[in-house]
Each structure stands twice: as C-alpha cells, then as structure tokens.
C-alpha positions in Angstrom: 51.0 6.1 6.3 52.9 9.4 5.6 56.2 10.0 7.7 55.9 12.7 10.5 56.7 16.1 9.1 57.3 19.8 11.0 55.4 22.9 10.0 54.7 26.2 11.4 51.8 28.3 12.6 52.4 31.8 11.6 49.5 33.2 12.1 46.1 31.9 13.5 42.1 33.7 13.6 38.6 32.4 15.0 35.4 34.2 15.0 32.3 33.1 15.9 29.4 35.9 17.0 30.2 35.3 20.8 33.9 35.3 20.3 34.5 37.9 17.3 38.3 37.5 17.2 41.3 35.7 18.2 42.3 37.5 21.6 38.4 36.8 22.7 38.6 33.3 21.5 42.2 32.6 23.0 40.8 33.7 26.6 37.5 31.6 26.8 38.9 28.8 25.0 41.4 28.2 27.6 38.4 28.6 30.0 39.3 32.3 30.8 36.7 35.0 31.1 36.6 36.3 27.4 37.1 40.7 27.4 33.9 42.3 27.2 32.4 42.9 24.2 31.9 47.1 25.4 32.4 48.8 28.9 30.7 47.3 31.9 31.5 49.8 34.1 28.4 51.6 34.0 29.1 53.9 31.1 27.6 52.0 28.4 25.1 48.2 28.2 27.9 45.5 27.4 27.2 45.0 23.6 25.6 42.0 21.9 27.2 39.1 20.2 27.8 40.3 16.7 25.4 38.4 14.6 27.9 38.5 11.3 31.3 39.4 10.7 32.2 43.0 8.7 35.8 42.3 6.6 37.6 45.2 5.6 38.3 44.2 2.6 34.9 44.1 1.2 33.2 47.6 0.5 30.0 48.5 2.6 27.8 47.6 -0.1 29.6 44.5 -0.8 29.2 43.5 2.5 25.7 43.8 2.6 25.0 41.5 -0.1 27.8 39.1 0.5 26.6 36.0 2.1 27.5 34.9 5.5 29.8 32.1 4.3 32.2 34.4 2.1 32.2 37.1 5.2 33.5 34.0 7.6 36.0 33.1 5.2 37.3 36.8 4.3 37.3 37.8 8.0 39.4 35.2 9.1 41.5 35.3 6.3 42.3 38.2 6.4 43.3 38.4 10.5 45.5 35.4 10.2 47.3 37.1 7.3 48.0 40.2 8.9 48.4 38.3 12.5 51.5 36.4 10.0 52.9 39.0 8.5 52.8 36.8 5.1 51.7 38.6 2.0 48.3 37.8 1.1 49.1 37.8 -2.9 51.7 35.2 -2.6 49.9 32.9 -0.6 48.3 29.5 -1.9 45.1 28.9 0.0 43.2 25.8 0.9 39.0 26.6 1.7 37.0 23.9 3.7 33.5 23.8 4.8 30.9 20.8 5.3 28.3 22.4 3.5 29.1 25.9 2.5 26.1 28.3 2.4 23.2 26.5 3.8 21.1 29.6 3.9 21.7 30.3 0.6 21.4 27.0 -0.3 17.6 26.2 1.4 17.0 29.4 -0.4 17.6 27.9 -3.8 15.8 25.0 -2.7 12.5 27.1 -2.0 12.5 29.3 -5.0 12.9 26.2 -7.3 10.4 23.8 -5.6 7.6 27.3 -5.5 8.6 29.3 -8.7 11.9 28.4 -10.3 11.5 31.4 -12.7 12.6 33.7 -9.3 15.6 31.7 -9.0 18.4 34.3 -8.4 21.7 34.2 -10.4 23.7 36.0 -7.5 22.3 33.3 -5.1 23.0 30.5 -7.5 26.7 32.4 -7.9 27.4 32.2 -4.0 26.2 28.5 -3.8 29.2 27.1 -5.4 31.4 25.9 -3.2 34.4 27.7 -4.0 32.5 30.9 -3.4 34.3 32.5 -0.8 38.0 31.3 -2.1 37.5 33.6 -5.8 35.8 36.4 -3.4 39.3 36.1 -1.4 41.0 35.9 -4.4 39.8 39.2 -6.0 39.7 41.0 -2.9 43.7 40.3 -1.7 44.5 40.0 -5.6 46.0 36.6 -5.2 47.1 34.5 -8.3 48.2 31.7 -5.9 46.3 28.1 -6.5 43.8 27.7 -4.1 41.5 24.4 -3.3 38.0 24.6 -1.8 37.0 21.3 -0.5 34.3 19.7 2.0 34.7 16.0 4.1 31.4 15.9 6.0 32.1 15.8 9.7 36.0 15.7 9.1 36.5 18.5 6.3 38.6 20.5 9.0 41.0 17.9 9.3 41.2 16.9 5.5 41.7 20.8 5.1 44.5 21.0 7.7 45.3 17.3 6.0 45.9 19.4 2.0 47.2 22.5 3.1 49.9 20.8 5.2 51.1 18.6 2.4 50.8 21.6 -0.4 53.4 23.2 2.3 55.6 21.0 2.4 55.7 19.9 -0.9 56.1 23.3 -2.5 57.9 24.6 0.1 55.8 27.9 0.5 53.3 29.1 3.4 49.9 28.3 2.7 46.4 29.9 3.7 43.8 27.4 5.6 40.5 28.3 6.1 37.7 26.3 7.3 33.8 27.7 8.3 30.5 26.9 8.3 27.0 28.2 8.7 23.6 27.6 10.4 21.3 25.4 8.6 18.1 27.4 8.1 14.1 26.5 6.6 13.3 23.2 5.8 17.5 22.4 5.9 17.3 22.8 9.5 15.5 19.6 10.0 18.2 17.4 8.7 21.4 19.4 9.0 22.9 19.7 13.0 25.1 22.6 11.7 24.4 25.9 14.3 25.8 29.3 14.9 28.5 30.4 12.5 31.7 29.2 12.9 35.6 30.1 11.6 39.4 29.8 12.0 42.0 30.8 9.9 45.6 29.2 10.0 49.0 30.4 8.3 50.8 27.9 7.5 54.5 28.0 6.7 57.3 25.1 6.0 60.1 27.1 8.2 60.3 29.5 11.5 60.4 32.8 10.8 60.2 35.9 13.0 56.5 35.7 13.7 56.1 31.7 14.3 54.0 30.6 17.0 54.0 27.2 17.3 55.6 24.3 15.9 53.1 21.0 14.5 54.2 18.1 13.4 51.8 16.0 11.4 51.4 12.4 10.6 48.6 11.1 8.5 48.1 7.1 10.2 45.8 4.9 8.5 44.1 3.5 12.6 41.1 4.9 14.1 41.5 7.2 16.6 38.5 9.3 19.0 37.8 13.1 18.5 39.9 15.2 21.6 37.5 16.1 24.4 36.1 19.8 24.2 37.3 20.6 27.7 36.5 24.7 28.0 32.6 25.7 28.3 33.5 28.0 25.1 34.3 25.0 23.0 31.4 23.0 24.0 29.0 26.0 23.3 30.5 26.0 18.9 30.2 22.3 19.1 26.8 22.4 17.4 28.6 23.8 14.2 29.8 21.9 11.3 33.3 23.1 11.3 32.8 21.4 15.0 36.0 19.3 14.5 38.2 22.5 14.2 37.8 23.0 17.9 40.5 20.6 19.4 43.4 22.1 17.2 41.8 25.7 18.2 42.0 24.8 22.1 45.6 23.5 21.9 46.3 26.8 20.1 44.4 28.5 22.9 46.2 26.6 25.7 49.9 28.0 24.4 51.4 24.9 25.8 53.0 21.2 24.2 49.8 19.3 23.1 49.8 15.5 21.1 45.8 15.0 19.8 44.0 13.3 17.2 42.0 14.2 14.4 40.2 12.0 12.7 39.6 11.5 8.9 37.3 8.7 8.9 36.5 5.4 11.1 40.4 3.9 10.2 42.3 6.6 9.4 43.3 10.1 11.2 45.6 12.6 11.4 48.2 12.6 14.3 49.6 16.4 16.0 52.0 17.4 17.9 52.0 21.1 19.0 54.6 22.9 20.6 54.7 26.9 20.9 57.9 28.4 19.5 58.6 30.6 22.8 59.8 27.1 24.7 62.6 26.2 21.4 65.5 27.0 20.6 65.9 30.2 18.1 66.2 29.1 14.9 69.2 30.2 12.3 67.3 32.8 10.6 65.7 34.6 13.8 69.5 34.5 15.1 
C-alpha cells in the first residue's frame, strides 16, 4: 500500500505508575528485574508505585489541577525530547489516545445527568481531545503543527502511522505521543481501559548523533495479528487502552533486530522493522 520507508528513533519515554521512566521500563520489559523504586537495603521501605506522574514543566500548582491525561502526555514528552537532544520548539508533534480523559470525562457525565448548572468550564476545557497537545504547546513554546487523534484499539499504531509519514514528507523530526487513562464511575463498566499508560517517541527522517534505532515502516493493506506480549511487565499494562503500544515498546526494550506487526484494522496493518543503530554502519554525518 505505501513503499517501505527508513526513520529514526531519537529519543524514546514510557511511564506507567509501576515503571515511572524509561531505564525502569527498559529493564522489566525485557523481563529484567526493574531498579527499585528506593533503597532496599534496610535504610529505608522500598517506595510505592507513583500514582501520577509530576512534569517539570508544569508549575506545582499547575500540576495539581492538571488532569492525569495532560500530565502523561507532558511527562513523556518531555523525557523523550531531552533523551533526543531535539529542540522541543521546533518540533511538530502528533497526540494519540483511545479516549483521552475518561475521569474527566465520567465527571462531565455525572454533573450533567445530576445538576448541569455545576458543570465545570476547566473540566469541560480538559475534555477536548487535544487537551494535552495545546498544554504541551504552551509549556515548551512550540509553534510546530501538531495532530491529536484517537483509532479505538489501534490509535497507537495510526499515531505511529501520521507521525511517520508527516516525517518523511516534511523532512523534519517529529514528536509522538500516545496515553491513556483508567476508566472510572459509571465509565468503568463499559470501558476495559486500566492503570495509566504512556510512551513518547522522537522521530527523525535521518541518523544523527543520538539515533537509537533504525525502523522501517510499511503501511500493507492484509490483516495481520497483534505481537505476543512476551515479558510479565508487558502483560501487567495490557489492561490499558494505549495496550497496542506495547509490542513496539518491548522491541525497543529488547535493543536487538525485531520485524512485528501492528495492526490498523481487520485488513490492513502497519509492517516494522527495527534495528538498533549500535549494529550499522556510521552514517556520513556522525563520521
């Protein structure tokens, strides 16, 4: 459907409350024994999972009030940035989620089916979709275009699907970012979506000093079945909406040549091939 084409992942961030970070993420996502969360020596209680994510780039206050889909999305936003060493300004940015803030959202729902005249305007402002891309917008003062989208089960893949073809076609790294929330009240009933869930990718149309792996991506229009979730970590954020992130996240994890399938619908998918940058060749401008 679309001929194979070579990108490169610059710079790469998952949190989830259990694995608050890349480096804890990497390790039990390849099945490793994740570092502790505090000392275990004796000194001090290993800490508890972190129940929501703090970006720097909010103020306290801010943070307080933000909701916990625009914290995901700032966290790992932020991490893969600096882990790319890309300017956050100049970057375009593509936002996915499957449903955005489902708190916030059964929230809305309640006031308006009890009172309606209670229904709050900063709840009804971080219930838009695109919520977290403006917050990311102000807050790293990017004039860039940025998409927010959502694809149901598949809206990872359709992200990873836009933001690879805005890089190649203009040439210039791109921001994805995909999360999701826990369905809460009267949602949780008819939404699976659990925990919270995000990963952050840096995308870029050439290797430069700080690529990590190659991917070439094919969209194909024949069906194809969801990776296996091999590692007990993956398994555990499978309940999550953003669930169909995790394949490209444990290839990531795994540091080593990976082919996998992500599909976009019952005949169509999109076909990867990973390879990290430490087994090729250097490239003219690293020379």
């Amino acid at each position: 459907m679309t001929a194979p084409r070579t990108l490169f992942v610059d710079g790469v961030a998952l949190w989830s409350p259990a694995l608050p970070g890349w480096p804890a993420a990497r390790a039990a996502l390849r099945g490793e024994a994740s570092a502790p969360l505090a000392p275990s020596d004796g000194t001090a209680a290993p800490a508890a999972p972190v129940r929501r994510p703090a970006p720097t780039m909010l103020a306290a206050n801010e943070r307080r009030r933000a909701p916990d889909s625009v914290l995901l999305a700032l966290e790992v936003a932020s991490a893969a940035v600096a882990d790319s060493g890309h300017d956050a300004a100049a970057l375009a940015s593509v936002f996915t989620s499957a449903h955005g803030d489902l708190p916030i959202i059964d929230a809305l729902c309640t006031t308006l089916a009890g009172d309606p005249l209670l229904l709050s305007p900063t709840r009804f402002h971080h219930s838009v979709h695109n919520a977290a891309s403006g917050y990311w917008a102000i807050g790293s003062g990017s004039r860039a275009a940025s998409t927010a989208l959502a694809a149901f089960d598949h809206s990872f893949a359709y992200g990873l699907l836009d933001a690879a073809g805005l890089c190649a076609a203009d040439d210039e790294p791109v921001l994805l970012v995909a999360f999701d929330t826990e369905a809460t009240g009267g949602l949780a009933s008819v939404n699976r979506s659990r925990g919270l869930l995000a990963l952050a990718l840096v995308l870029a149309p050439q290797r430069g000093p700080r690529s990590r792996w190659a991917l070439q991506w094919q969209a194909l229009a024949e069906p194809a079945q969801a990776p296996p979730l091999r590692s007990p970590a993956a398994r555990a954020l499978a309940g999550n909406a953003m669930a169909d992130a995790l394949p490209l996240a444990q290839a990531l994890a795994a540091e080593i040549a990976t082919a996998l399938a992500l599909p976009l619908g019952p005949s169509l998918h999109l076909a990867l091939e990973l390879q990290p940058c430490s087994t090729l060749p250097p490239s003219a401008n690293e020379a």
